[in-house]
C-alpha positions as CSV (number, residue, x, y, z in Angstrom):
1,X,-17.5,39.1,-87.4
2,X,-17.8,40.2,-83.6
3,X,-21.0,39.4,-82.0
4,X,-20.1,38.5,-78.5
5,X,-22.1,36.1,-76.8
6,X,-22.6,34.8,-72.8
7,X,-19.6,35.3,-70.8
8,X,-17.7,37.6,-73.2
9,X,-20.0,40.2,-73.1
10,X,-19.4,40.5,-69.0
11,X,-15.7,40.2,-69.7
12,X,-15.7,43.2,-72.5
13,X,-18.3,45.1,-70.3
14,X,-16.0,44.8,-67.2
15,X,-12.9,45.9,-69.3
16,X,-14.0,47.3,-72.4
17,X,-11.3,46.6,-75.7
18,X,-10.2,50.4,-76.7
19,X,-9.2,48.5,-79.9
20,X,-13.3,48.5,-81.0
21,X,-14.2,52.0,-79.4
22,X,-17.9,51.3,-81.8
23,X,-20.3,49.1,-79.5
24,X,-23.7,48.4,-80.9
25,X,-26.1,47.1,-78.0
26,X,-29.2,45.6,-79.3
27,X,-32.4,43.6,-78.8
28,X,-35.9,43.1,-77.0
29,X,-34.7,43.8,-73.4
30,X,-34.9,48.0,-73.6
31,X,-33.9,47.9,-70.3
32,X,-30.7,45.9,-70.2
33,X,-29.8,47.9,-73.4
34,X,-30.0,51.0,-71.2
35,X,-28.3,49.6,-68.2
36,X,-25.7,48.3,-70.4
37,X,-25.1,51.6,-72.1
38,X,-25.1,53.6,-68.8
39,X,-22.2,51.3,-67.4
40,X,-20.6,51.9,-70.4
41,X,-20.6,55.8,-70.9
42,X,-19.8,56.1,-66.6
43,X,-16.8,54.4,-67.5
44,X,-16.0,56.1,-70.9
45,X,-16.0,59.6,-69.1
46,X,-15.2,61.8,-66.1
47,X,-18.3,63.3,-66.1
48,X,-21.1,61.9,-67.8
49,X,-23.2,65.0,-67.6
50,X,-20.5,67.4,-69.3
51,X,-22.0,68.3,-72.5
52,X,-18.7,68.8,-74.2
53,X,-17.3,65.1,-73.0
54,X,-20.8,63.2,-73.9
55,X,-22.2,63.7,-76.7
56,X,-26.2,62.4,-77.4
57,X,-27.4,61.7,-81.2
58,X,-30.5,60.6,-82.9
59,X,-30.0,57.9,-85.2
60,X,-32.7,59.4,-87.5
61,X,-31.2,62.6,-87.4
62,X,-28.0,61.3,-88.5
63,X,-29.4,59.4,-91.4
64,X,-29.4,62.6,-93.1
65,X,-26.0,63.0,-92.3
66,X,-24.2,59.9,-91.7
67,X,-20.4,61.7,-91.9
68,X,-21.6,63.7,-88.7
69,X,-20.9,61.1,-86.9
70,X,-17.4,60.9,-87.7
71,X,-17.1,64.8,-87.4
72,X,-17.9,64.3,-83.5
73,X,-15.7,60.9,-82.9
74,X,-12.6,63.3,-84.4
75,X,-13.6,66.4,-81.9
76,X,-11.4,67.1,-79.2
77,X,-12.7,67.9,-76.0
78,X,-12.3,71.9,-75.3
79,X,-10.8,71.3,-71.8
80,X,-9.5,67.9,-72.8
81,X,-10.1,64.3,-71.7
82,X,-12.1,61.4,-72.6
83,X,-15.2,61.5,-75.2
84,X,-18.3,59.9,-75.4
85,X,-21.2,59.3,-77.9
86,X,-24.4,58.0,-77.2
87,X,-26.4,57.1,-80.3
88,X,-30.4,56.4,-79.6
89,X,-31.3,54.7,-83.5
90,X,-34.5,54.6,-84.8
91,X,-36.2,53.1,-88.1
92,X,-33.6,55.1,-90.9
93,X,-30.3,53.8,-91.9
94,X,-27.2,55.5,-90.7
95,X,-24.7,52.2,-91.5
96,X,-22.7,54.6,-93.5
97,X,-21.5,56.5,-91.1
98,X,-20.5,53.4,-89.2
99,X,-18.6,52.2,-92.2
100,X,-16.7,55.0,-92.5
101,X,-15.6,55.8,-88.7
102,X,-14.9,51.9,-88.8
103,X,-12.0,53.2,-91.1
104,X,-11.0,56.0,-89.4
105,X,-8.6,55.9,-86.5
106,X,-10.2,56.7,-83.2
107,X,-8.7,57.7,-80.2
108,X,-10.2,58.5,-76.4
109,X,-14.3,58.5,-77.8
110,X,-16.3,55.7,-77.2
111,X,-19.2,55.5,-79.5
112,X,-22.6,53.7,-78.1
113,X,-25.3,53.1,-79.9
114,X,-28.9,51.4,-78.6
115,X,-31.1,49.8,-80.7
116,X,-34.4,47.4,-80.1
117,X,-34.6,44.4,-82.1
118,X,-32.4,44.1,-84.8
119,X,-32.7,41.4,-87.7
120,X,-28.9,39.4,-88.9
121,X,-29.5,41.6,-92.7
122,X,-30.1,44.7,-90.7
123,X,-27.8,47.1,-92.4
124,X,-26.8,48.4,-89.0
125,X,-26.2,45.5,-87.5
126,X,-24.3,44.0,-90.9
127,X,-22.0,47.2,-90.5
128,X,-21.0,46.9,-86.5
129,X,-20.3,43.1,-87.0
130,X,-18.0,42.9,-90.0
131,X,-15.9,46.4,-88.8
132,X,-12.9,45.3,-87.1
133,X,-13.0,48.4,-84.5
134,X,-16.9,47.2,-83.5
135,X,-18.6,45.3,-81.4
136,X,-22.4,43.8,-81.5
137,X,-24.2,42.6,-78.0
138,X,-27.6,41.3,-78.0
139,X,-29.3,42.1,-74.9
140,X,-31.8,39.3,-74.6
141,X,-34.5,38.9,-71.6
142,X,-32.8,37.5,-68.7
143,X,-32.5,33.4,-68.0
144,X,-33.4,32.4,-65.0
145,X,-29.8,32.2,-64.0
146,X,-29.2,35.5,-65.0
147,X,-32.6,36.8,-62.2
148,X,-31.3,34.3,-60.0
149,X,-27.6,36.4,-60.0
150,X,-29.7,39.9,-60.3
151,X,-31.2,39.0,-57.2
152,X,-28.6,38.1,-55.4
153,X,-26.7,41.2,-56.2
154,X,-29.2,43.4,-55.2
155,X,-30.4,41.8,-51.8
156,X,-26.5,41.5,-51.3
157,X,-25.8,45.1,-51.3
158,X,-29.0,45.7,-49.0
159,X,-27.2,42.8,-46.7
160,X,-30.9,40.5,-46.9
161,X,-31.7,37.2,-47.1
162,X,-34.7,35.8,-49.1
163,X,-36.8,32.9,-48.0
164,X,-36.9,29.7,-50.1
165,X,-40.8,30.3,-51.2
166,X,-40.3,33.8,-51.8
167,X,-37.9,33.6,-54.1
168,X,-39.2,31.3,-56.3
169,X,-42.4,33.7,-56.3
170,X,-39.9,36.7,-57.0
171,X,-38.1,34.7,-59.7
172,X,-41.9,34.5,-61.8
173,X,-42.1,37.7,-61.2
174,X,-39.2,39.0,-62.9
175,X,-37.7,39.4,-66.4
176,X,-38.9,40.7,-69.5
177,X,-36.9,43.7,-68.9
178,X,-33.9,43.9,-66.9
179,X,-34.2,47.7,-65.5
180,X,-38.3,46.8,-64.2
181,X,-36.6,44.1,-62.6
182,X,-34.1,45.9,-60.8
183,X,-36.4,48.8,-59.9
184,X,-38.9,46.1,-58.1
185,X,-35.6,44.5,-56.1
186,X,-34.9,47.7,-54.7
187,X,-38.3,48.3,-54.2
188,X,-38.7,45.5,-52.3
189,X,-35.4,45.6,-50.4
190,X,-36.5,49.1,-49.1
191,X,-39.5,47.7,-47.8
192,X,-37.7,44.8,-46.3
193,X,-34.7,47.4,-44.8
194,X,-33.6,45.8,-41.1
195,X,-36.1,42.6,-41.7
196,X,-32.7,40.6,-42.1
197,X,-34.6,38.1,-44.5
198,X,-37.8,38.6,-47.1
199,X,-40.5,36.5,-46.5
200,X,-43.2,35.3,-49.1
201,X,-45.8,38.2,-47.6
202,X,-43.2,41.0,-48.4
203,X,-42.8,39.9,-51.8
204,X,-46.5,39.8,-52.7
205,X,-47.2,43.2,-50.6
206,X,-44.4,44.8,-52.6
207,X,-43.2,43.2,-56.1
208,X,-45.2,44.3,-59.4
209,X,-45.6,41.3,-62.3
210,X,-42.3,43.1,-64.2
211,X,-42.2,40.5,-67.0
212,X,-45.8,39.5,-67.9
213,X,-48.3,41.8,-66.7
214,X,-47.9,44.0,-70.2
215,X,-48.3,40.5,-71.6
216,X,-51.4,39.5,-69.9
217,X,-54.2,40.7,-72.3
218,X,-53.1,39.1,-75.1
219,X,-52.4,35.9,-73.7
220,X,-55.5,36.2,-71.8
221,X,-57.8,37.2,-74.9
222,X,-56.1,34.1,-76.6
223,X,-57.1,31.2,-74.1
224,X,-60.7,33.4,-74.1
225,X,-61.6,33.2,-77.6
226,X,-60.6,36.8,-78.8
227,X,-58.6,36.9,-82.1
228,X,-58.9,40.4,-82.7
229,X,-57.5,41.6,-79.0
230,X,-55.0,39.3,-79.5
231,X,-54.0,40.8,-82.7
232,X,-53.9,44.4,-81.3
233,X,-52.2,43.5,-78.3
234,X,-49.6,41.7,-80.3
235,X,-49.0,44.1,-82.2
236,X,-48.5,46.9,-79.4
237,X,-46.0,44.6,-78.2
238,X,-43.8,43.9,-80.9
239,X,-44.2,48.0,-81.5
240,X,-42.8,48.2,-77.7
241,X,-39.6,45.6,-78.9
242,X,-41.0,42.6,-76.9
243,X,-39.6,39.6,-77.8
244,X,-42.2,37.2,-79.5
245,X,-40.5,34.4,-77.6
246,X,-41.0,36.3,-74.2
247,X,-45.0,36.2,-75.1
248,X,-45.3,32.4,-75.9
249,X,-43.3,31.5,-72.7
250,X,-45.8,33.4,-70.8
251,X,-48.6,31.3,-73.0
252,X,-46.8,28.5,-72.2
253,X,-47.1,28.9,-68.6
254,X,-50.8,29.7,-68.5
255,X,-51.7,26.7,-70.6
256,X,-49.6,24.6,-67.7
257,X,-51.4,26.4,-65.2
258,X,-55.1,26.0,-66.9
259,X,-54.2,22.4,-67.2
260,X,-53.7,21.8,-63.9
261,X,-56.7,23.5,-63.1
262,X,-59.0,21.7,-65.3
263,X,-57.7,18.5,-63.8
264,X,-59.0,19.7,-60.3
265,X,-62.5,20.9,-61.4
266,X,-62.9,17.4,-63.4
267,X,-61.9,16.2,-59.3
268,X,-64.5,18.3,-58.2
269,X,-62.6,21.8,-56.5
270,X,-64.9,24.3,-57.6
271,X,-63.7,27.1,-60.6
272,X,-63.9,30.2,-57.1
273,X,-61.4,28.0,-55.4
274,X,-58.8,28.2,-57.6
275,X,-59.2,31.9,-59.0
276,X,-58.1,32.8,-55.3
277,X,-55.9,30.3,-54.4
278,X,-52.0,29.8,-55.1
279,X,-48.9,31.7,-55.6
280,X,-48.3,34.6,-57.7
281,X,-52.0,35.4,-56.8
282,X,-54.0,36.1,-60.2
283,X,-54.5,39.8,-60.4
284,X,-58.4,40.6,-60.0
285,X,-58.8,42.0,-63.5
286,X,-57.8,38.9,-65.5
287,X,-60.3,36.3,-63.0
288,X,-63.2,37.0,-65.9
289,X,-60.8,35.8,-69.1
290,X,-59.2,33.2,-67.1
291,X,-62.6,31.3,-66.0
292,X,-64.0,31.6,-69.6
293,X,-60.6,29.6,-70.3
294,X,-61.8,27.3,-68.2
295,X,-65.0,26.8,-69.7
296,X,-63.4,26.9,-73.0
297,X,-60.9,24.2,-72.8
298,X,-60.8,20.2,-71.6
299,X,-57.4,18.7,-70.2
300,X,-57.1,17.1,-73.1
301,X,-57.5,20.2,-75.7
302,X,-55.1,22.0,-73.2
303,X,-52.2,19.1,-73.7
304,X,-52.8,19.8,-77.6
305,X,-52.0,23.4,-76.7
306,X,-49.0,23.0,-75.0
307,X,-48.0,20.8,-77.6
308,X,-48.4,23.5,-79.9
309,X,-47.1,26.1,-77.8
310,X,-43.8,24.0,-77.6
311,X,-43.4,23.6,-81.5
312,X,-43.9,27.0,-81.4
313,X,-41.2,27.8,-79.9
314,X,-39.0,25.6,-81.0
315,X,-39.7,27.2,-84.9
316,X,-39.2,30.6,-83.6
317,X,-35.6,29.6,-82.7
318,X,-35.1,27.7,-85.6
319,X,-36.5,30.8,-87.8
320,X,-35.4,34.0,-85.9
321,X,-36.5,36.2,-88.4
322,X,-40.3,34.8,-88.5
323,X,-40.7,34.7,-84.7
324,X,-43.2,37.4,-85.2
325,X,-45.3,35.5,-87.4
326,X,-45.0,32.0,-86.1
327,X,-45.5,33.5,-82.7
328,X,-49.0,35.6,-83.8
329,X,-50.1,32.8,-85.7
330,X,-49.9,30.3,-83.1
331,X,-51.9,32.6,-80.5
332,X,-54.6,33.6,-83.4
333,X,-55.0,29.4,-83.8
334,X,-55.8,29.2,-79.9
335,X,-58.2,32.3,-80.1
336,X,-60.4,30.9,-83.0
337,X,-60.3,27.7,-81.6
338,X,-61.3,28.1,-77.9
339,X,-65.0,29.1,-79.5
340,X,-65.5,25.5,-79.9
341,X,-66.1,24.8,-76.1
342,X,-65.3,20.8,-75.1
């Protein structure tokens, strides 16, 4: 079985094994799936825009025809070199065609092939980790060590510092998808070009919510009493190949937050003061759910939930392959429950 994990993935990514010329990249993070297969096919080819040196299947496509797969691993190149296959799957089963170029001796083709989430019984998965010539790397949403490096690299290569307050801001900001955040780092580097160092101001002027804006209606239309948008939201997100983790971390942070807030309106700071104060600012259209939260939940009710919350996530680890469920249900409980104010 090779599923590489943590630091072997950026050893086999730096220097890829030509002894398992089959790499399956996989998970929630559609954008560090892409990244990861781009780095890969630039260094698997001369030119990765030759037709005849990179070849691009659907996996749906070649569920019809597993054995074509094969057919274009075995082609030589008509003015020789290196070969490349880039594999998009979808929701059909093409494992057979893994199975059999697993068995067949390839030489100078690298085969890549991106998928969204994949379950441990997938049959795709099943077939990449048990072939001796394959590899399997999840691509999960980054750590905060992992944005803490990405930002580093980026704002190195632009030669800027970053404030102390501005990247913590920047760091909430981030993840969910590794490509959004990269495309908002250079974003904001480009603003910031001859500034020498980004201050807090340039990284609320210029960075987009990359990992939880998507996420904000239904965690929003759970802490306001809305089981069904929370429902239909969910759903559109697992459909996108969110990670259910990714949404209950983000529910997890908002129950802090509401928390905290309650405890200052039970001090006396009026609900107006804190809609427009503190750091990421809360985006205009989400004030309305947020202060019906307020009304909605007691600090005490809001401990519950983030007692919840964590259980939650701890079962989701525990049962990968019911995240979904575990994850929805735990949201729909909040919803139902925030009608009974107190």
């Amino acid at each position: 079985m090779v599923a590489l994990r943590g630091k072997d993935i950026d050893a086999f990514l730096a220097r890829p094994d030509p002894g398992r010329p089959i790499i399956l990249l996989y998970g929630p993070d559609a954008g560090l799936v892409r990244e990861r297969a781009d780095a890969l096919m630039a260094s698997a080819v001369d030119d990765p825009n030759d037709p005849f040196s990179l070849v691009r299947l659907d996996g749906d496509e070649l569920s019809a025809e597993p054995s074509r797969l094969v057919d274009e691993a075995m082609t030589i190149p008509m003015f020789g070199g290196r070969r490349a296959i880039r594999v998009r799957a979808g929701s059909r089963n093409f494992a057979g065609g893994i199975d059999t170029l697993a068995d067949t001796p390839v030489k100078d083709c690298r085969i890549v092939i991106e998928a969204g989430e994949l379950r441990p019984e997938s049959p795709l998965r099943k077939a990449c980790e048990r072939a001796k010539t394959a590899v399997a790397i999840a691509c999960y949403p980054d750590t905060e060590r992992d944005l803490a490096r990405l930002i580093d690299e980026e704002l190195r290569t632009s030669n800027l510092r970053i404030a102390s307050d501005a990247r913590a801001v920047l760091m909430s900001l981030l993840g969910g998808d590794r490509q959004a955040s990269r495309n908002e780092l250079r974003k904001l580097a480009l603003y910031a070009h001859g500034k020498g160092e980004i201050a807090l101001d340039d990284v609320m002027t210029v960075v987009s919510d990359a990992s939880e804006l998507k996420l904000d209606p239904i965690v929003d239309g759970a802490f306001a009493g809305k089981p069904d948008l929370v429902e239909s939201e969910f759903a559109k997100a697992m459909v996108a190949g969110t990670y259910p983790g990714v949404i209950i971390s983000a529910a997890q942070r908002q129950a802090a937050w509401l928390h905290k807030s309650a405890l200052a309106v039970a001090e006396g700071t009026p609900v107006s003061t804190l809609l427009e104060s503190g750091y990421p600012r809360l985006h205009f259209s989400r004030k309305g759910a947020v202060e019906i939260a307020l009304r909605n939940f007691n600090t005490a009710r809001l401990a519950a939930i983030i007692d919840q919350l964590g259980t939650a996530a701890l079962d989701m680890r525990k049962q990968a392959s019911l995240a979904s469920a575990i994850g929805l249900r735990t949201l729909l409980s909040i919803a139902v429950n925030a009608k009974r104010r107190g």
